[in-house]
N, C-alpha and C positions, 0 to 999 in steps of 0.2 A: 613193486613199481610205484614212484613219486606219483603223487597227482592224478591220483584214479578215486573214483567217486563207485563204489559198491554196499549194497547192503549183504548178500550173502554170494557169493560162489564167482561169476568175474566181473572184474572191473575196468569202469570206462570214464575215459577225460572228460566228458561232463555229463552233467546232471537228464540234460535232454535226451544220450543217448541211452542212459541207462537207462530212463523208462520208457523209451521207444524200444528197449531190446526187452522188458517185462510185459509189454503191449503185447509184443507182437507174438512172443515164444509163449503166451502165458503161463509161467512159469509163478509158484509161489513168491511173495513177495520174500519170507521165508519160511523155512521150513513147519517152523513150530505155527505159527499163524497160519499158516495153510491159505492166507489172501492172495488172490489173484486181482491183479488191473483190469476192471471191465473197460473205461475208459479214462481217458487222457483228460484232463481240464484245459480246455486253451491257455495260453498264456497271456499275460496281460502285452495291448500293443505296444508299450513303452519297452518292452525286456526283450534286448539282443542278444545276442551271439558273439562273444567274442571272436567267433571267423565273419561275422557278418562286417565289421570291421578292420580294413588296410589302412595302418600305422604310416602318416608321412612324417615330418623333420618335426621337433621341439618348436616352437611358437611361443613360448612362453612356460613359468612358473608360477603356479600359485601357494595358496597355505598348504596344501595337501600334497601334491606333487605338481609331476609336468602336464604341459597343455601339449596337445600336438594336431597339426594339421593332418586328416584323412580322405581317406572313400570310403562308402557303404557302399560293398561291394556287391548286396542286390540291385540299383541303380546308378550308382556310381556316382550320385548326390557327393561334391565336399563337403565336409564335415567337421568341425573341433569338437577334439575326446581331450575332457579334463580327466587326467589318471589320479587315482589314491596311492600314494606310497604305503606298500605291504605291512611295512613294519610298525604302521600309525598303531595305538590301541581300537579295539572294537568300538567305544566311545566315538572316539574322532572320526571314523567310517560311517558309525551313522550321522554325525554331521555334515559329513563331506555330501550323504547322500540327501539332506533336507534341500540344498539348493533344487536339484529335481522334483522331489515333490512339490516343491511350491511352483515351479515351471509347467509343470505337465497340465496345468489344471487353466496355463493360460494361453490367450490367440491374441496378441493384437499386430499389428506392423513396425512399431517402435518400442517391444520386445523381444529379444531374443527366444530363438527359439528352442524349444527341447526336441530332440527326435528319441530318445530313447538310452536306457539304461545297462551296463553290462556285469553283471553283479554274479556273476553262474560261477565263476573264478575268480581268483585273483591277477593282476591288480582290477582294482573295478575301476570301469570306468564310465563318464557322462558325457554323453556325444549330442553337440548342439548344431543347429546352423555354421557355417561357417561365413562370416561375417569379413569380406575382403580384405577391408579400407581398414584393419589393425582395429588401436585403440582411438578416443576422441583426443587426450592430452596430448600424443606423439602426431596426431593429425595435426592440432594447430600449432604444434611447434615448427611442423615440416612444410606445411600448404597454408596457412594460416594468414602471412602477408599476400597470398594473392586473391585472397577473398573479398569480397564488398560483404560491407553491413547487411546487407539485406539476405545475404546467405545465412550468416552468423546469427543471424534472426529466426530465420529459417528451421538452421538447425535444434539451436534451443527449442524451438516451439515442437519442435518431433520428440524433445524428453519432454516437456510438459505434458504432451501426450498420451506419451507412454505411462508419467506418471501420475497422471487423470484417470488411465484406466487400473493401475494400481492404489489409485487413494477409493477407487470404489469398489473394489474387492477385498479393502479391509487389509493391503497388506503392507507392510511400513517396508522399506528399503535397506534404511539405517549405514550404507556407506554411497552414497551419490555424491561421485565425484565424476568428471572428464576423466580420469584413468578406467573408469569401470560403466562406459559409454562406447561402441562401437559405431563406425561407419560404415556402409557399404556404398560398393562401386559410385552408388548416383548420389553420394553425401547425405543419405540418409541415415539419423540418426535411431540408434537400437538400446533400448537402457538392457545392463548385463550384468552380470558377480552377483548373485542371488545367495550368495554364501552365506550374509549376516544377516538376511530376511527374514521376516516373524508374519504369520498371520494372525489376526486380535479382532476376536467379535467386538469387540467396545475400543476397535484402531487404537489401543495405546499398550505398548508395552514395557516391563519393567525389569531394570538385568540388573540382579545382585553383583554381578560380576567386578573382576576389577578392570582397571583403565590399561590393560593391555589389548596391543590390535586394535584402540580405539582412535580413527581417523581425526583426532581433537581439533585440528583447522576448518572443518568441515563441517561439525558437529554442533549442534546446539546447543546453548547453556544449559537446560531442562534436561537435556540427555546428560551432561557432563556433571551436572552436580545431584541430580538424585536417581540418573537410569531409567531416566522416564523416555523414551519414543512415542512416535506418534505418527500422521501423515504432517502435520505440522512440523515436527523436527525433520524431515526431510524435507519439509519446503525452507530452511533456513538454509540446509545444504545445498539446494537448488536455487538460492544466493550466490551461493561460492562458485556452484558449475557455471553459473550465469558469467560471471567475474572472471572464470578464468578462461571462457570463450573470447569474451572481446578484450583481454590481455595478450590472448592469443597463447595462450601454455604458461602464463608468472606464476610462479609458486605464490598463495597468499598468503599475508604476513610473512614474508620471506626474512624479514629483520627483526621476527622475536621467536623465540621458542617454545614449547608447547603452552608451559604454566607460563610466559608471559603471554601469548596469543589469552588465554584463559582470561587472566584477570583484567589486561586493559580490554576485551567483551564485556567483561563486566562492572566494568567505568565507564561505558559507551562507545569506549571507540570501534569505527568500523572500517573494513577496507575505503579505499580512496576510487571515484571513478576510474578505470584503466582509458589512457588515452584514446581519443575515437570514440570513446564508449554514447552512444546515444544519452541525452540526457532523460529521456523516457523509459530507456532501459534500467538506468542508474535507479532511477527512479522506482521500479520494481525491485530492483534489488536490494534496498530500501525496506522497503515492507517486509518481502523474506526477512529479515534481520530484526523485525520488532522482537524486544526483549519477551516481551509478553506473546507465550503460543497464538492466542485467541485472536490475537491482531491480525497475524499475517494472512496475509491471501489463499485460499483453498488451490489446490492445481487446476479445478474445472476452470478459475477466474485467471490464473498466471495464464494457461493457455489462448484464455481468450483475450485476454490483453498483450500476450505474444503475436497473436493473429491482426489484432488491430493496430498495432506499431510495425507488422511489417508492411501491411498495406501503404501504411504512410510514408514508406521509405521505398526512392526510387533503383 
């Protein structure tokens, strides 16, 4: 029989029942070891049940597989379950699953949240919040002209937020954009895709890696030419999120391509205000962009000069 989990005599579709059926019958674990289950160790709160989990419609794609809208069918909480495609190697499984660990370990309000993991079988899968209001880039493309500035204000300052309490936890971001930003119902914004996230006792990290998958308009020079991150290289991208709220969804640098976006950064040129755009705001966005890490603004100060430009704004 496919898909039965046994160590010695019968087998059963998962792992929890079999050793609820060694609990209970105490039964040798096997034969020759002659061990029996005094007790069960709890499980960690983060590890489901793939039945604790009702599967609704596709929602989306990511690097690993699909996303789908759910229930936890203990309380009937919706839910989004990022699934793994089966057939990834072991490698790419546990990368799929670092995005949860580095979620589980956080609480704030413009965070996404983790409810828990389902790893017992395949496919595995990570079940979060579900987060109404989509993504932030399809929100200002779609709702976008009917906002006043002082929303758009608003909103940004709830990712500053979010990543105020992420620059003090030590953990770099490394893809902050409006596509990897959720809204919910009351236009609150939730920073989300914890997928290329690193945590760094000394906030700075370093990827041998090559320039695939790397968001390059986004991105910081410091990242892009020696793989260096930091909370600082995602305050440069938190430029870019800034720029394409009050654009309202413009692709940036829409008229160069990656290695031109690349090299005129590093002739100085930089996006143009987007129309509307407050000149205060501009003005932060600015900073984000100094060439030099050390310059730019901390998130604890973007936030607070996010809160003092919306005040000013009727």
């Amino acid at each position: 029989m496919c898909n039965t989990y046994r160590l010695e005599g019968d087998g059963f579709p998962t792992i929890p029942l079999l050793i609820d059926h060694l609990l209970q019958s105490q039964q040798p674990v096997t034969r020759k070891s002659g061990v029996v289950l005094a007790r069960a160790i709890p499980k960690d709160k983060w590890v489901l049940s793939h039945e604790d989990v009702l599967l609704g419609e596709c929602i989306g794609r990511g690097n690993f597989g699909e996303v789908f809208s759910g229930r936890l069918l203990t309380d009937n909480t919706p839910v989004a379950v990022k699934s793994c495609r089966e057939t990834l190697p072991a490698e790419l499984k546990a990368k799929f699953l670092q995005e949860a660990r580095i979620l589980k370990q956080y609480n704030h309000p413009n965070i996404v949240r983790l409810i828990g993991v389902c790893t017992q079988r395949q496919p595995i899968y990570i079940v979060m919040e579900l987060v109404q209001g989509g993504d932030f880039l399809s929100f200002l493309r779609s709702e976008g002209p009917r906002l006043r500035v002082k929303e758009l204000i608003r909103m940004t300052e709830n990712a500053a937020a979010g990543m105020e309490y992420l620059e003090s936890k030590h953990c770099i971001h490394r893809d902050l954009a409006a596509r990897n930003c959720l809204v919910t119902e009351k236009n609150t914004l939730k920073i989300s895709d914890f997928g290329m996230s690193r945590e760094e006792d000394d906030g700075i990290y370093s990827s041998t890696g090559g320039m695939k998958q790397i968001p390059v308009k986004w991105t910081a020079p410091e990242a892009l030419n020696y793989g260096r991150y930091s909370s600082e290289s995602d305050v440069w991208s938190f430029g870019i999120l800034l720029w394409e709220a009050f654009s309202l969804g413009a692709v940036p640098y829409s008229n160069l391509s990656n290695q031109q976006t690349r090299e005129a950064v590093e002739q100085g040129v930089r996006l143009e205000p987007p129309p509307q755009c407050p000149e205060d705001v501009y003005r932060l966005m600015q900073r984000c962009w100094e060439y030099d890490p050390r310059q730019r603004p901390s998130f604890s100060t973007i936030h607070q000069d996010l809160s003092t430009i919306r005040k000013r704004h009727r």
